[in-house]
N, C-alpha and C positions, 0 to 999 in steps of 0.2 A: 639359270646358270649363266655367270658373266661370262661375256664372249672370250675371254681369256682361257678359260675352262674349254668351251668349245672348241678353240682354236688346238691348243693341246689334245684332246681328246680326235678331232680328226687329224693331227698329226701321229698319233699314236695308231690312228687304224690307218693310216697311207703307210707308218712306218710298217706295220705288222702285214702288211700287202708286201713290201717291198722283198722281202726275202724273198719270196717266194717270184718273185718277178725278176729284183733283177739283185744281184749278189758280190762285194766287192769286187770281184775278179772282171767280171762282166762287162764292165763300163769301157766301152772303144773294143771291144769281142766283135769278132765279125759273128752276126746270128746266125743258127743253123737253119735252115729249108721251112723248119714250123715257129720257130722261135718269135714272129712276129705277128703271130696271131693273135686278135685280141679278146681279154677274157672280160665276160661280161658278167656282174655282179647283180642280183635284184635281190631286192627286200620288198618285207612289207610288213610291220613291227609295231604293235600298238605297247603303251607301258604307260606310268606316271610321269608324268614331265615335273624332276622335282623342284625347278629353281620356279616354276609360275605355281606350282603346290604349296610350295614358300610364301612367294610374294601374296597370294591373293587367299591365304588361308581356306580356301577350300581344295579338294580336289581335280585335277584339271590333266587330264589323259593328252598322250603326246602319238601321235600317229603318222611315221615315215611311212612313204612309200616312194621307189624310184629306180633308175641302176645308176651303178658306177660302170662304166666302159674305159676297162685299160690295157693298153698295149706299149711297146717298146720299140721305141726307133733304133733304126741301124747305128747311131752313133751311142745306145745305150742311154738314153732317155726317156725315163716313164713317163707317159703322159693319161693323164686320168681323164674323162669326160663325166660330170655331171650333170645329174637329173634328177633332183630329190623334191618332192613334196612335204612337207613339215604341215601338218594338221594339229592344231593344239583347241580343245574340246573342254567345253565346261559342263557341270552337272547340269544346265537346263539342254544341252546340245550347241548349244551356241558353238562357233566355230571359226578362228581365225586360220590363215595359211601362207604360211613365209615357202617360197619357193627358191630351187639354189640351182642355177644352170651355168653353166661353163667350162671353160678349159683347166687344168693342171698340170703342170708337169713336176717334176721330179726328177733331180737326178744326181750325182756326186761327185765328187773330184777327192782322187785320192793321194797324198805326196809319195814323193817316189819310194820313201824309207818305209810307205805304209802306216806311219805313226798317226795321220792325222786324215781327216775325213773331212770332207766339207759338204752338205746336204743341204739341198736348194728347192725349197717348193715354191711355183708359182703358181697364182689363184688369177682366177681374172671374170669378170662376169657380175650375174648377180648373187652375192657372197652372204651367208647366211647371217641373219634372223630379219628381214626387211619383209615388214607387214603392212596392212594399211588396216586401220581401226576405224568402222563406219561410224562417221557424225567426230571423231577426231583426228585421223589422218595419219602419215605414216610416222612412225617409229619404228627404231634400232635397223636407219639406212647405212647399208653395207657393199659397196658396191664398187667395181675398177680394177685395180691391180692391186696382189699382194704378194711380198717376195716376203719367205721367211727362211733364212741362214742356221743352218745346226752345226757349230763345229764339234767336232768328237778327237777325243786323241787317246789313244794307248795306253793304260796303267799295266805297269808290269804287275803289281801288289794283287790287283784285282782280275788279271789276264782275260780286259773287257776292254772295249774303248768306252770312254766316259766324258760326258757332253761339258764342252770348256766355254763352250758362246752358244747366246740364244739373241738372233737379229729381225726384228718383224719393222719390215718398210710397206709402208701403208698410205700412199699418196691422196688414194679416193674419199668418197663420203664415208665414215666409222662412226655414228651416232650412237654414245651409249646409251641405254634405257634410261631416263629419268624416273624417280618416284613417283612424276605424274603420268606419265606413259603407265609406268606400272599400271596403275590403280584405274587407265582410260582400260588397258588390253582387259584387269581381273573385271572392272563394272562391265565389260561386252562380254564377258565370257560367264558371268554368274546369272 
């Protein structure tokens, strides 16, 4: 899966976290008494990992394990802590492991009229898919800061807000996979 896939995809599950944490109104809310407690997420999830099932035409099982640790600062900012293990697994066992540690925060700025949302995640750390392939070295480095912008604004037609800007500032190393990367990660792993 290109990192752009991934990127969405955990933007989708911090957005699908966020309701339930923190809610437009909330943002500059003084917390009540419990409200800042933090909720600690763990998994542990094996399946097909289908973009190296692609690449390397055999089968190739994809194995998270780790938590997400998130809680809410008094000024109403999410900030997520992770700790994920990415295990990706070939039919002899062979076994690569991209690891994702660091900070995130989350949070929004709403206009006064309401009409417009502005959603802010920041990533920092070591930032998913960076692996090191024995006997070729590492591929798909990801790593430092990443600031990505969601603006959202108000349709009356649809009485949703709906996403008008998509901003990803990415200063650090962002190595995308090359074909040959591919083909070093599927020859270690077959």
């Amino acid at each position: 899966m290109s990192r752009t896939r991934w990127l969405l995809l955990a933007i989708a599950c911090s957005l699908g976290i966020t309701p339930v944490i923190v809610s437009p109104g909330s943002v500059g809310a003084a917390p009540g008494p419990k409200s800042n407690k933090p909720i600690v997420v763990s998994f542990d999830d094996t399946f097909v990992a289908p973009n190296l099932t692609a690449q390397c035409e055999f089968t190739v099982m994809a194995h998270f394990v780790g938590t997400i640790r998130t809680s809410v600062k008094k000024s109403g900012v999410q900030m997520d802590q992770f700790h994920i293990q990415r295990n990706f697994i070939g039919p002899t066992g062979n076994t690569l492991t991209a690891m994702e540690t660091g900070p995130s925060t989350f949070s929004e700025s709403i206009s006064e009229d309401g009409q417009t949302i502005v959603l802010t995640i920041t990533n920092s750390g070591q930032l998913p898919y960076h692996m090191v392939v024995p006997g070729y070295g590492s591929v798909a480095n990801n790593s430092g800061r990443e600031v990505i912008q969601i603006t959202l604004r108000w349709d009356e037609e649809l009485d949703d807000y709906v996403e008008v800007d998509f901003q990803v500032f990415d200063p650090g190393p962002n190595d995308e996979l090359s074909d040959e990367d591919y083909a070093a990660i599927c020859g270690y792993l077959a």
